[in-house]
Backbone as XML, in Angstrom:
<?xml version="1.0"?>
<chain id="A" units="angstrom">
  <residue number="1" name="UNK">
    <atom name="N" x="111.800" y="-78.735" z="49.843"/>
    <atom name="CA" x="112.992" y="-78.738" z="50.676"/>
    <atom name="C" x="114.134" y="-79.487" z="49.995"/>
  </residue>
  <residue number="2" name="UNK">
    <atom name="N" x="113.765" y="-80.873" z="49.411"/>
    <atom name="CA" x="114.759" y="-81.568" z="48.774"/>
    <atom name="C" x="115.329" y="-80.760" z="47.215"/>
  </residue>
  <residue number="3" name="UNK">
    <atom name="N" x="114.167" y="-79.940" z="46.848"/>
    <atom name="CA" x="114.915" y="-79.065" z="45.457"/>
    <atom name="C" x="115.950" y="-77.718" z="46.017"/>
  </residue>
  <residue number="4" name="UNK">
    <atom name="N" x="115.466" y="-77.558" z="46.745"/>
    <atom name="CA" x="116.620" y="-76.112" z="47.663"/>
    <atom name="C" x="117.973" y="-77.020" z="47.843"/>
  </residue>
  <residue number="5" name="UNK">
    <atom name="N" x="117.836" y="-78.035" z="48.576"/>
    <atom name="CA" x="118.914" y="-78.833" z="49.034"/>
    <atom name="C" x="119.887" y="-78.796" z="47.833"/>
  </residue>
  <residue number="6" name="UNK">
    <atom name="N" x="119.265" y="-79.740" z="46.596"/>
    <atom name="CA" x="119.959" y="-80.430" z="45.650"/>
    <atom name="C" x="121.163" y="-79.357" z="44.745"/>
  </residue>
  <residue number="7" name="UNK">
    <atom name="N" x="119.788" y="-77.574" z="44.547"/>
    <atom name="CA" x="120.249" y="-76.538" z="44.020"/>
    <atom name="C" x="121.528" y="-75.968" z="45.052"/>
  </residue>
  <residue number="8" name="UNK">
    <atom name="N" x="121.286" y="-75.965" z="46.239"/>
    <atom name="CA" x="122.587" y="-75.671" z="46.839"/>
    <atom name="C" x="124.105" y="-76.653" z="46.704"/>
  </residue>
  <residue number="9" name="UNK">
    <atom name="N" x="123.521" y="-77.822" z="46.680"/>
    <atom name="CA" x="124.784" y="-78.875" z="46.394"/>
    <atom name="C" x="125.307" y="-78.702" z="44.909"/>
  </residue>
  <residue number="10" name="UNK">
    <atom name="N" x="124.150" y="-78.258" z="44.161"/>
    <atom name="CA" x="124.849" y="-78.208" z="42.986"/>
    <atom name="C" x="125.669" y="-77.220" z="42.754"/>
  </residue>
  <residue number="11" name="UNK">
    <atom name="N" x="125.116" y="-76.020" z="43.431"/>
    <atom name="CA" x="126.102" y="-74.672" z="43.473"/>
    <atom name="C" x="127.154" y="-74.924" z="43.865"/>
  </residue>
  <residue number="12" name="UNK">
    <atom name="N" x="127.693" y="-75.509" z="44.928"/>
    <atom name="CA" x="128.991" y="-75.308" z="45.630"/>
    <atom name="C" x="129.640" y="-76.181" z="45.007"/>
  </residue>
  <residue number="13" name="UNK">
    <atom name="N" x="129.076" y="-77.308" z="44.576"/>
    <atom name="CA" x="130.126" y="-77.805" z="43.728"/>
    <atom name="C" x="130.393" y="-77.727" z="42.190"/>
  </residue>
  <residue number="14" name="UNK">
    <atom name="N" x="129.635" y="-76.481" z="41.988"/>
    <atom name="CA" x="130.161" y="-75.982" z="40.469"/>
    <atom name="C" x="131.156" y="-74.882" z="40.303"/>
  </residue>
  <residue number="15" name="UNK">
    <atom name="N" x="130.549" y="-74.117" z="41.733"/>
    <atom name="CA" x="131.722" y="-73.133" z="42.079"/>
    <atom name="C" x="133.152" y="-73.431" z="42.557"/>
  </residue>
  <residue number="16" name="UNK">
    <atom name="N" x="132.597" y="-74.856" z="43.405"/>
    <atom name="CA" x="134.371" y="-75.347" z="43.492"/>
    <atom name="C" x="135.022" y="-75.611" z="42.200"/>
  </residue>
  <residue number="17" name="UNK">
    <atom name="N" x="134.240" y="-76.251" z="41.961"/>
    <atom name="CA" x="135.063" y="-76.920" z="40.226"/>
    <atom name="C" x="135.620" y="-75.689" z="39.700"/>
  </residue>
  <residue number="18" name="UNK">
    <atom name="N" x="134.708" y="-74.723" z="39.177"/>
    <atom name="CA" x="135.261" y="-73.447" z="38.814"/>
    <atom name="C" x="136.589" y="-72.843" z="39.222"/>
  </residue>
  <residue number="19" name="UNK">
    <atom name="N" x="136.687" y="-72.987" z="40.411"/>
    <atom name="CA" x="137.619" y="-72.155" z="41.170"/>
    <atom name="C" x="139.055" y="-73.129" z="41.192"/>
  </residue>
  <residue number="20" name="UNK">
    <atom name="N" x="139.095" y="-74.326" z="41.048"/>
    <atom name="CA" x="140.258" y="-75.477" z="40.796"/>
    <atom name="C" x="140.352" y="-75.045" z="39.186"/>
  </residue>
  <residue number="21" name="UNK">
    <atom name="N" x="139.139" y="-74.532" z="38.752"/>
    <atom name="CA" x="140.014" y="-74.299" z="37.153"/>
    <atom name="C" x="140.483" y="-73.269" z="37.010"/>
  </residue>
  <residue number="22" name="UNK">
    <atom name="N" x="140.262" y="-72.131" z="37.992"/>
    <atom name="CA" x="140.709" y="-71.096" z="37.420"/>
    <atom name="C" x="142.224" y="-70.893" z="38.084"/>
  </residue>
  <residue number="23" name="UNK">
    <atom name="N" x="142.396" y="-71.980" z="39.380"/>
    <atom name="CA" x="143.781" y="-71.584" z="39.732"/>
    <atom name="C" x="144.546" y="-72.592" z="39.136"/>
  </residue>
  <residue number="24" name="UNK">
    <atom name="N" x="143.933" y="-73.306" z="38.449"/>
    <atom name="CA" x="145.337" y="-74.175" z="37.435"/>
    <atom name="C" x="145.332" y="-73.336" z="35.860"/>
  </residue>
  <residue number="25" name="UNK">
    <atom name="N" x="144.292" y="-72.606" z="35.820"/>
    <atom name="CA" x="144.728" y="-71.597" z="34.520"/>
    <atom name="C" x="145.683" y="-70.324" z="35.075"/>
  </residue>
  <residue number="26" name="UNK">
    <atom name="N" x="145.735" y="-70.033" z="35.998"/>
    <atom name="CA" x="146.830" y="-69.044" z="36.970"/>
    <atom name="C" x="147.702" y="-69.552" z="36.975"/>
  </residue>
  <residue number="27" name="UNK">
    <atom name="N" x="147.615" y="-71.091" z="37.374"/>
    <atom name="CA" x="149.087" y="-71.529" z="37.665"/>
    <atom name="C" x="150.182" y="-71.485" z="36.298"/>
  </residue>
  <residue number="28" name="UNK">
    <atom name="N" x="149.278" y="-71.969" z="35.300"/>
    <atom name="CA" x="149.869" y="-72.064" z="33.746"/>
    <atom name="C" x="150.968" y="-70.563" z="33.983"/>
  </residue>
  <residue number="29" name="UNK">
    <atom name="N" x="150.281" y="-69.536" z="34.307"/>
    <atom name="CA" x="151.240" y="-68.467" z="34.197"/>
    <atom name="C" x="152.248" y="-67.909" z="35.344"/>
  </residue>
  <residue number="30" name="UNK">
    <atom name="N" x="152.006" y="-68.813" z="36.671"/>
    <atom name="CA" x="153.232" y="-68.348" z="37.829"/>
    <atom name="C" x="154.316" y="-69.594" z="37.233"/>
  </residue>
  <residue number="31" name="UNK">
    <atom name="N" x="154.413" y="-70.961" z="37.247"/>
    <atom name="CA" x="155.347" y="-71.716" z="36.841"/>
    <atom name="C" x="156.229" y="-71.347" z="35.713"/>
  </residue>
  <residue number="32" name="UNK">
    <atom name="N" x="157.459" y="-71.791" z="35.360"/>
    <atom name="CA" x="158.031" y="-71.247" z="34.581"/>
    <atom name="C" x="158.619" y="-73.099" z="33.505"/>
  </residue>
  <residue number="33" name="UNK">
    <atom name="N" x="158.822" y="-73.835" z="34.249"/>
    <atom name="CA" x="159.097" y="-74.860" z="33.712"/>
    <atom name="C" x="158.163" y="-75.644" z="33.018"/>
  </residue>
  <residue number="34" name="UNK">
    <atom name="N" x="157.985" y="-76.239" z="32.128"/>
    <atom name="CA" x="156.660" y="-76.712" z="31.244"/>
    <atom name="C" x="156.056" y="-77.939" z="32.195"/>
  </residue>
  <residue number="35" name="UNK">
    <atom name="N" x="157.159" y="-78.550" z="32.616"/>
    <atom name="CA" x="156.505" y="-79.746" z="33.523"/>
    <atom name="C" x="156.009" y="-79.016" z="34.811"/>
  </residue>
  <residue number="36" name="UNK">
    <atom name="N" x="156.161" y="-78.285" z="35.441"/>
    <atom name="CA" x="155.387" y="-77.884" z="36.199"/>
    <atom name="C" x="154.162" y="-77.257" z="35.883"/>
  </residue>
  <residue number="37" name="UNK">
    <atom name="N" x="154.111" y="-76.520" z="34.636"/>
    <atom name="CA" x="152.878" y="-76.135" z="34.060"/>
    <atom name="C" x="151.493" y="-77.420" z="33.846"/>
  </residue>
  <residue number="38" name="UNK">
    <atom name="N" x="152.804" y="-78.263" z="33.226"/>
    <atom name="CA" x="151.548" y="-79.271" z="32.820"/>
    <atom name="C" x="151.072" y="-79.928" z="34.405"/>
  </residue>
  <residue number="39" name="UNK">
    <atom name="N" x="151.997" y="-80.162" z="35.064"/>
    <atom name="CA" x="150.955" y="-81.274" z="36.026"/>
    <atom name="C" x="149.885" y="-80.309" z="36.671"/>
  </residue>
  <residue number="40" name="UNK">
    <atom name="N" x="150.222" y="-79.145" z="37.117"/>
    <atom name="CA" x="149.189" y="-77.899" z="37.734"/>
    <atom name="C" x="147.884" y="-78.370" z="36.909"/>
  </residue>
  <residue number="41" name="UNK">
    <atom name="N" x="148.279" y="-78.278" z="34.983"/>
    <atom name="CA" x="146.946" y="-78.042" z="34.366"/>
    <atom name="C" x="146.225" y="-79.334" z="34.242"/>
  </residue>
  <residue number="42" name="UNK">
    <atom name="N" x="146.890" y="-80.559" z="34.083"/>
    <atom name="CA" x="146.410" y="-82.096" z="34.257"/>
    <atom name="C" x="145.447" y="-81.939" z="35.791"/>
  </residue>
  <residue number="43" name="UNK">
    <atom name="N" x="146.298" y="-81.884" z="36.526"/>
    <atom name="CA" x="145.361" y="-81.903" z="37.901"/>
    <atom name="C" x="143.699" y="-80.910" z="38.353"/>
  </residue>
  <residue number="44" name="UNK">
    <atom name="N" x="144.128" y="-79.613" z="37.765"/>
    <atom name="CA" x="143.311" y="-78.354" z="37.574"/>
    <atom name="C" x="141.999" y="-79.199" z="36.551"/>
  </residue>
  <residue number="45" name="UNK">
    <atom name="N" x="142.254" y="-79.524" z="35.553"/>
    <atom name="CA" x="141.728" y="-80.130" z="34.446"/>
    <atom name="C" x="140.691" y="-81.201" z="35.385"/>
  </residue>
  <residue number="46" name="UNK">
    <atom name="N" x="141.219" y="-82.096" z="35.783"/>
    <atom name="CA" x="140.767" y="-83.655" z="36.054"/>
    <atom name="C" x="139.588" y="-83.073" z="37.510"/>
  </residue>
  <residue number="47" name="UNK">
    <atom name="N" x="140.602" y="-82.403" z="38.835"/>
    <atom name="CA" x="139.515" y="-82.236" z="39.511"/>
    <atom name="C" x="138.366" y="-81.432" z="39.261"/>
  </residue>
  <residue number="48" name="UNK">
    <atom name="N" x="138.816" y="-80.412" z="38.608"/>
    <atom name="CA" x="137.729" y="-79.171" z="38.491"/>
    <atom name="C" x="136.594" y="-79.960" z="37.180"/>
  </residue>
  <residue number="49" name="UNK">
    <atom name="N" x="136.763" y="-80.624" z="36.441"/>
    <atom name="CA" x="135.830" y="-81.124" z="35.858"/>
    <atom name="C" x="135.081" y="-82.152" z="36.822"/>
  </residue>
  <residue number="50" name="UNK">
    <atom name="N" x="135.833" y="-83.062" z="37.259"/>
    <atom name="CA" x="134.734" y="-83.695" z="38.025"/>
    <atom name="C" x="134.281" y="-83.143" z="38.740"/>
  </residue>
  <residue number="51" name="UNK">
    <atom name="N" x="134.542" y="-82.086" z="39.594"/>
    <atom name="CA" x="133.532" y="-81.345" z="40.346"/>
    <atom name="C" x="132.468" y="-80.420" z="39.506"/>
  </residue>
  <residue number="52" name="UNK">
    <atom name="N" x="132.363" y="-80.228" z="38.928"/>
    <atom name="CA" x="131.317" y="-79.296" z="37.817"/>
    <atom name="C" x="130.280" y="-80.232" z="36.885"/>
  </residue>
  <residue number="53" name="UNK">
    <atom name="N" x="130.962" y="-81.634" z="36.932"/>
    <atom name="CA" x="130.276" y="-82.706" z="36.382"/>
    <atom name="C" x="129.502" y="-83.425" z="37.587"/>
  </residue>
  <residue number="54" name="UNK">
    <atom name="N" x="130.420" y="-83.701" z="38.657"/>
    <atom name="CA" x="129.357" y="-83.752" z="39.650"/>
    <atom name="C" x="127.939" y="-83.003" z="40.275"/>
  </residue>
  <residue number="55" name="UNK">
    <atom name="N" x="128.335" y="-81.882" z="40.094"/>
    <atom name="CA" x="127.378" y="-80.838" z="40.335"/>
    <atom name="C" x="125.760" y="-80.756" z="39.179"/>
  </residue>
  <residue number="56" name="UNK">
    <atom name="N" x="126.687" y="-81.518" z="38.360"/>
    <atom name="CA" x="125.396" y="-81.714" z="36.756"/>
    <atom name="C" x="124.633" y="-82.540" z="37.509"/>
  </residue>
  <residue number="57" name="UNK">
    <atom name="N" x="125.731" y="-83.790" z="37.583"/>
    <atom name="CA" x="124.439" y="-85.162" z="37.606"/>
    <atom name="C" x="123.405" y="-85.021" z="38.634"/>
  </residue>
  <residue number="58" name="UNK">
    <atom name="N" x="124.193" y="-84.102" z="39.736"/>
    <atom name="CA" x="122.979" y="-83.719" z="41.254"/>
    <atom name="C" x="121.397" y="-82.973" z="40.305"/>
  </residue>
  <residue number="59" name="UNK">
    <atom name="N" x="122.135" y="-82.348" z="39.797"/>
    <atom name="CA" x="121.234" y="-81.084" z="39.089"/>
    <atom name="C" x="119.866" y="-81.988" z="38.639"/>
  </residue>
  <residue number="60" name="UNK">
    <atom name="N" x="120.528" y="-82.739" z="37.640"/>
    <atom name="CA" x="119.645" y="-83.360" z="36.759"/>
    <atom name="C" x="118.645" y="-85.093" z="37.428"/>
  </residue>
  <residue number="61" name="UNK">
    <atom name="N" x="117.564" y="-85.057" z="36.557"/>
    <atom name="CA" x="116.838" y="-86.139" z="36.681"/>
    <atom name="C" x="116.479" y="-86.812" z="35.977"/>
  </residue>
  <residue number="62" name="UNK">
    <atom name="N" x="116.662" y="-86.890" z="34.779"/>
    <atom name="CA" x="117.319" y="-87.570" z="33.854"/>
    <atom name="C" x="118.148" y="-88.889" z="33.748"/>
  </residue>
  <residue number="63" name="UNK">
    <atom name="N" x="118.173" y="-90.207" z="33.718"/>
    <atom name="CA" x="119.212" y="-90.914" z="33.779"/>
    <atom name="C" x="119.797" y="-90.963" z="32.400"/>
  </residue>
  <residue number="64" name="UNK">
    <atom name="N" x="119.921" y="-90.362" z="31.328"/>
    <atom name="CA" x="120.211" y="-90.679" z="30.684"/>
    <atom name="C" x="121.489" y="-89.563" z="30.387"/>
  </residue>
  <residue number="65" name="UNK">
    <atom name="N" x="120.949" y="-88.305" z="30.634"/>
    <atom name="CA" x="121.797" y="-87.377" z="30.961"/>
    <atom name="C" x="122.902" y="-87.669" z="31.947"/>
  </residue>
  <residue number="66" name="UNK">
    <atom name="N" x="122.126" y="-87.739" z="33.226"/>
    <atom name="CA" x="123.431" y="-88.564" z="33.779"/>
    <atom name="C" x="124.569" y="-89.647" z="33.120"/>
  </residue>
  <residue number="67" name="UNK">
    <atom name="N" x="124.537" y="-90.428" z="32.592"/>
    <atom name="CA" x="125.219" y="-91.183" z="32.316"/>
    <atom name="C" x="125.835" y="-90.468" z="31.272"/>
  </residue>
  <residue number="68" name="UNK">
    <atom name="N" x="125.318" y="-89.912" z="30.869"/>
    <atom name="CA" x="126.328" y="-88.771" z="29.344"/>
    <atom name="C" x="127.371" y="-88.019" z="30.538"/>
  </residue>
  <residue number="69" name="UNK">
    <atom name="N" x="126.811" y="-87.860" z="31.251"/>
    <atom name="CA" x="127.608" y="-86.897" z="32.224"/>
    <atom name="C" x="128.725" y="-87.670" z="33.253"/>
  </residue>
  <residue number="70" name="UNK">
    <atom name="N" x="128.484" y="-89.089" z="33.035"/>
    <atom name="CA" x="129.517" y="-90.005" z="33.450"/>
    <atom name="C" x="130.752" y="-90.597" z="32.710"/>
  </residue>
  <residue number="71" name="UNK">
    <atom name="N" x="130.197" y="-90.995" z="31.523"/>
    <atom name="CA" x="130.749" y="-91.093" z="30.334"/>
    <atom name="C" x="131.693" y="-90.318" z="30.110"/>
  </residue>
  <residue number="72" name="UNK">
    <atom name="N" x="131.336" y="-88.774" z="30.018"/>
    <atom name="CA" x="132.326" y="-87.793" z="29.806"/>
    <atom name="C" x="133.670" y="-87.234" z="30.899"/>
  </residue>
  <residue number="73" name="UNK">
    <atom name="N" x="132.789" y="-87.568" z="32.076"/>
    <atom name="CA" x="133.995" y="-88.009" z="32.928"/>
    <atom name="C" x="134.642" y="-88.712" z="33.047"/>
  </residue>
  <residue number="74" name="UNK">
    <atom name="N" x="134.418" y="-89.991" z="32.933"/>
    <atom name="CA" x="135.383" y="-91.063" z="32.635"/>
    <atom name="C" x="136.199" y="-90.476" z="31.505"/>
  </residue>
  <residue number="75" name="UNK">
    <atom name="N" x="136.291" y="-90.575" z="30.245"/>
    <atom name="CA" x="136.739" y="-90.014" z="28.874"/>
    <atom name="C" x="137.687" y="-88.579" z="29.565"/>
  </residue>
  <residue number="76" name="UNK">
    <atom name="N" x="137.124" y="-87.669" z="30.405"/>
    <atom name="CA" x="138.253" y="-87.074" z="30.837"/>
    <atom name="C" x="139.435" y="-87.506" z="31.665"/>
  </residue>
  <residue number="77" name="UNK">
    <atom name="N" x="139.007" y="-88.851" z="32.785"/>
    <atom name="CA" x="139.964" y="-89.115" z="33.467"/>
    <atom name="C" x="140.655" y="-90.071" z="33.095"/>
  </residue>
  <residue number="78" name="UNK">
    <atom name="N" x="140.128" y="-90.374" z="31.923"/>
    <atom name="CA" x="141.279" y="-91.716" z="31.111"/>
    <atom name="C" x="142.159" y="-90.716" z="29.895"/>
  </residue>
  <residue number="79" name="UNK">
    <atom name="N" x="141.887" y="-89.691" z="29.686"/>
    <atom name="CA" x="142.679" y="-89.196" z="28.523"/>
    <atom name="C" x="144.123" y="-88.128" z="28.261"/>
  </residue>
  <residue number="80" name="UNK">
    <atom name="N" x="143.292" y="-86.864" z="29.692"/>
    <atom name="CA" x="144.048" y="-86.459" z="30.332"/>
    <atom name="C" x="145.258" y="-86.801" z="31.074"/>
  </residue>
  <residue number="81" name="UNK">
    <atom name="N" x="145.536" y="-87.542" z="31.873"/>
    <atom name="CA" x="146.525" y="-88.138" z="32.275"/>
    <atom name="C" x="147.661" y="-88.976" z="31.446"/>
  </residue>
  <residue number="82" name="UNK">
    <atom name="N" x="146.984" y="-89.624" z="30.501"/>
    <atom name="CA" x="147.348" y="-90.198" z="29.299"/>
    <atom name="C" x="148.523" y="-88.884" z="28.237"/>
  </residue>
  <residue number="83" name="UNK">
    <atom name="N" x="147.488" y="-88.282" z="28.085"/>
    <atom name="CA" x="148.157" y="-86.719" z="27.294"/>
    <atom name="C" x="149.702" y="-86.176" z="28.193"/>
  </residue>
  <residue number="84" name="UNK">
    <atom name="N" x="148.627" y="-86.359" z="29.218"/>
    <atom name="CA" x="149.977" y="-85.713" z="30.205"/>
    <atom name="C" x="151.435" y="-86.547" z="30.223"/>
  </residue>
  <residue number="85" name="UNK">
    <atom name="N" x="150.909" y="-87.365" z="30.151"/>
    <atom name="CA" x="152.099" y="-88.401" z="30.337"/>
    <atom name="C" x="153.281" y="-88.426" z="28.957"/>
  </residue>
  <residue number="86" name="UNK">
    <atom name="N" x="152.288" y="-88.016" z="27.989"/>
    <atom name="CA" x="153.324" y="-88.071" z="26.829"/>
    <atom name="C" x="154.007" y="-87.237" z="26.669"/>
  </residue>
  <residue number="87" name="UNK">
    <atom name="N" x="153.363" y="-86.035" z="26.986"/>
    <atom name="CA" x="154.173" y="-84.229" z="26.712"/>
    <atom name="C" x="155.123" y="-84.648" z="27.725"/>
  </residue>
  <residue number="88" name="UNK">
    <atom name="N" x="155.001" y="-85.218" z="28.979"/>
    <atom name="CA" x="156.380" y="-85.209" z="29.989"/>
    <atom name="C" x="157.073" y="-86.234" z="29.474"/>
  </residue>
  <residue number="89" name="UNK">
    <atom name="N" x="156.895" y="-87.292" z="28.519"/>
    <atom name="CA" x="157.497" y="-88.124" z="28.388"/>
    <atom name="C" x="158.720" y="-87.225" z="27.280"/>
  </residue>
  <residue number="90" name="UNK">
    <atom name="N" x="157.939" y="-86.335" z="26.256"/>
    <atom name="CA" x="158.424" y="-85.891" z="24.978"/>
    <atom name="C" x="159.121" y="-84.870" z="25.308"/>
  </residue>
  <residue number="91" name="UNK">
    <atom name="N" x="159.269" y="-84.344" z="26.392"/>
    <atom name="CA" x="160.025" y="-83.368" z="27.097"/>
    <atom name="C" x="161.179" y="-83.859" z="27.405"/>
  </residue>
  <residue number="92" name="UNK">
    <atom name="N" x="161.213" y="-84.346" z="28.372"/>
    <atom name="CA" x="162.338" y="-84.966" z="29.057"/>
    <atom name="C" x="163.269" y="-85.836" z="28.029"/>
  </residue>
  <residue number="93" name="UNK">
    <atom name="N" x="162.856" y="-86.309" z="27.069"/>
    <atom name="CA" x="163.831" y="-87.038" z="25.779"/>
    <atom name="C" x="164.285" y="-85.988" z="24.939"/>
  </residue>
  <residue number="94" name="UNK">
    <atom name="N" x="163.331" y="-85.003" z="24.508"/>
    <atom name="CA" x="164.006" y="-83.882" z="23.831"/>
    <atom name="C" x="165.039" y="-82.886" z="24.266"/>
  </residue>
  <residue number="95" name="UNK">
    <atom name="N" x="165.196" y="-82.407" z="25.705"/>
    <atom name="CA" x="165.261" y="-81.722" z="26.175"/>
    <atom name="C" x="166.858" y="-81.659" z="26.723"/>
  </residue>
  <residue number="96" name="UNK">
    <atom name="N" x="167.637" y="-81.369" z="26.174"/>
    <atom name="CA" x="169.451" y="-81.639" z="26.486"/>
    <atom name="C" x="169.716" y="-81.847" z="27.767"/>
  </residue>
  <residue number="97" name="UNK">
    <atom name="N" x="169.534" y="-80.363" z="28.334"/>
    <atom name="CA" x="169.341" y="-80.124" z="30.065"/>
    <atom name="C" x="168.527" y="-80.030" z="30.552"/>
  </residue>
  <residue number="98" name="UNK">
    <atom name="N" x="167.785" y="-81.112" z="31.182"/>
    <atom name="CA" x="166.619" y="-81.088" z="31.928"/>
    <atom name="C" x="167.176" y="-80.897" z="33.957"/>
  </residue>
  <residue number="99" name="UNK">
    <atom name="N" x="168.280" y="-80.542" z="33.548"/>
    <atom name="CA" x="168.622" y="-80.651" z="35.267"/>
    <atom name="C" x="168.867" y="-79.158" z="35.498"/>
  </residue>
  <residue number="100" name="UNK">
    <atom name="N" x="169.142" y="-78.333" z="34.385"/>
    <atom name="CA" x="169.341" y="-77.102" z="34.234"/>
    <atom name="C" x="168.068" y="-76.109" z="34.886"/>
  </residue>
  <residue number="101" name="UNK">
    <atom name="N" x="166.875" y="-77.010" z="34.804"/>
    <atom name="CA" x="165.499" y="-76.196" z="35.122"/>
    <atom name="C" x="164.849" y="-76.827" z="36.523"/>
  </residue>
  <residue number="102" name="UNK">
    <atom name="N" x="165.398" y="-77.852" z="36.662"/>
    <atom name="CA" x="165.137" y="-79.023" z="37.724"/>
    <atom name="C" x="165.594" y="-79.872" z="38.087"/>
  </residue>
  <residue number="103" name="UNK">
    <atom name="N" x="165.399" y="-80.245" z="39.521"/>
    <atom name="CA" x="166.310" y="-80.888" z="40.468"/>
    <atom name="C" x="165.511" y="-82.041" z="40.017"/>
  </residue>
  <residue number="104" name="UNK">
    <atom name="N" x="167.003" y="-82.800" z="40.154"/>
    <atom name="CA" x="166.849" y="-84.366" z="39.370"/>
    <atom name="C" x="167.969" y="-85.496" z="40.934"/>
  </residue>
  <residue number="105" name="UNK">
    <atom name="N" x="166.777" y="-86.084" z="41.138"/>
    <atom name="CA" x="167.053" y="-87.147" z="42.118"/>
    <atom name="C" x="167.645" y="-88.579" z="41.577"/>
  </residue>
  <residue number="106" name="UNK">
    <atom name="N" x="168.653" y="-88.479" z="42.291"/>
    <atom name="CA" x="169.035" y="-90.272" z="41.284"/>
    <atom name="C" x="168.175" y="-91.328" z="42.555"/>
  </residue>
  <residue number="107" name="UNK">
    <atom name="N" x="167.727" y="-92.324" z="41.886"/>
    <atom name="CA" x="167.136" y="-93.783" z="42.611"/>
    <atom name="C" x="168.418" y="-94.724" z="42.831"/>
  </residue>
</chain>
């Protein structure tokens, strides 16, 4: 009963993960502005892996695997965001008219 259980938890949350990746790989192509591309694919990226990585560690019994499988999540959610941050950083300095593509709020 507890292996049916675990195999169903692992399913739904591999299929979710799946499905957060495949609509931030969609999104890459409805957005038109790069910063909107990227945060879609940063976010698409970060949840849909942890959900597909979550779905591992259920899977497995292994602790050692697990922790590879933690590891690598962490390493995604420290790097990604990081990445992201620079392409928007390297955008917005390069970029003459950035108000031309997007509404820009003054503080």
């Amino acid at each position: 009963m507890l292996d049916w259980f675990r195999f169903v938890l692992t399913a739904v949350l591999m299929l979710a993960g799946l499905f957060v990746l495949l609509v931030g790989v969609v999104s890459q192509y409805r957005f038109r502005y790069v910063l909107n591309r990227m945060h879609a694919a940063s976010m698409g990226d970060s949840l849909g892996m942890l959900l597909v990585l979550t779905g591992l560690c259920i899977s497995q019994n292994d602790g050692w695997v697990i922790l590879k499988y933690l590891l690598t999540a962490l390493f995604l959610w420290l790097t990604s965001p990081t990445g992201s941050h620079l392409i928007a950083r390297l955008e917005l300095t390069t970029n003459e008219h950035p108000e031309q593509e997007m509404e820009m709020i003054d503080l």
